[in-house]
C-alpha positions in Angstrom: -6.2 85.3 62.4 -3.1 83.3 61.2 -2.3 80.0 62.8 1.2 78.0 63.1 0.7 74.3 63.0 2.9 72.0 65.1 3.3 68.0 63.8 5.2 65.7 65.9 5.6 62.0 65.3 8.1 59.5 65.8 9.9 57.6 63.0 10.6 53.7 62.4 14.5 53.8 62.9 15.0 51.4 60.2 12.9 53.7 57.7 14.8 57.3 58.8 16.1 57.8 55.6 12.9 56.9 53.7 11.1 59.4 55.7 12.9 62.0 55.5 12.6 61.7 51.4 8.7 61.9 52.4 8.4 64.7 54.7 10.6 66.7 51.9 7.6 65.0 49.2 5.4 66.5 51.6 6.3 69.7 52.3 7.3 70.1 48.6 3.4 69.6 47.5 2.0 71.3 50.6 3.8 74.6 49.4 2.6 73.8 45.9 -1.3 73.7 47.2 -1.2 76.5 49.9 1.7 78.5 49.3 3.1 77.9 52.8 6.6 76.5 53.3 7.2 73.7 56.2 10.3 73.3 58.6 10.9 69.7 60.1 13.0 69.5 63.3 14.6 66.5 65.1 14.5 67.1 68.8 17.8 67.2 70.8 19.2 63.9 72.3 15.6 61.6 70.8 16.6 62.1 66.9 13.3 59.6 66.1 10.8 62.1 67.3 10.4 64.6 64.3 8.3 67.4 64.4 7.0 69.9 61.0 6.1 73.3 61.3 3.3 75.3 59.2 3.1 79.0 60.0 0.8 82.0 58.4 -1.9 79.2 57.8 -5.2 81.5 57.5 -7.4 79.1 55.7 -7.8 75.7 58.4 -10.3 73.9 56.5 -8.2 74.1 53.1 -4.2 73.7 54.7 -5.7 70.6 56.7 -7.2 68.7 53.8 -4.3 69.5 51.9 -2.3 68.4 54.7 -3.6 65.3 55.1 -3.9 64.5 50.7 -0.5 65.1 50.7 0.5 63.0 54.0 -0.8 60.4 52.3 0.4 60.7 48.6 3.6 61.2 50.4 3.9 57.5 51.9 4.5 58.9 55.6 2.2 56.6 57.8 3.9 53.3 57.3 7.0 54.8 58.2 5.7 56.2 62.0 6.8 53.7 64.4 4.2 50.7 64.9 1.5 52.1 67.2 2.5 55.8 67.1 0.3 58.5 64.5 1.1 61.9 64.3 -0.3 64.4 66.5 -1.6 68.2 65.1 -1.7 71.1 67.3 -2.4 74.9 66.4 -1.4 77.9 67.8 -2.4 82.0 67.4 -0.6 84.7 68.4 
């Protein structure tokens, strides 16, 4: 079974730019360790709440450590706004 993961946050509006940098840091590495390639998406009319997308992710355990290495080497938590993390959810067809 492949899984599609879905990663929505909301960003610091003063560190939009910064962030953006990171998630493309991220995604860069993440398809570098798992061969899968990420989308990010700004939602209609609320441009702060981003969201990434991982699909064909067979391999949970691996994609999810990776995920979370490279979240980190990236810089992307201090740019959330205060009080908000970001939230994982998983899908199967």
């Amino acid at each position: 079974m492949t899984w599609s993961y879905y990663i929505y946050y909301r960003v610091e509006a003063l560190h939009t730019a910064a962030c953006g940098e990171a998630v493309r840091k991220l995604m860069d590495a993440m398809h570098a360790r798992t061969g899968i390639r990420g989308r990010l998406l700004k939602k209609r009319n609320e441009p702060l709440l981003w969201m990434e997308i991982y699909e064909g992710v067979v391999d949970e355990a691996k994609f999810e450590w990776e995920l979370a290495e490279s979240v980190a080497a990236a810089g992307i938590p201090p740019l959330l706004q205060q009080g908000s993390s970001r939230h994982i959810e998983c899908f199967a067809e």
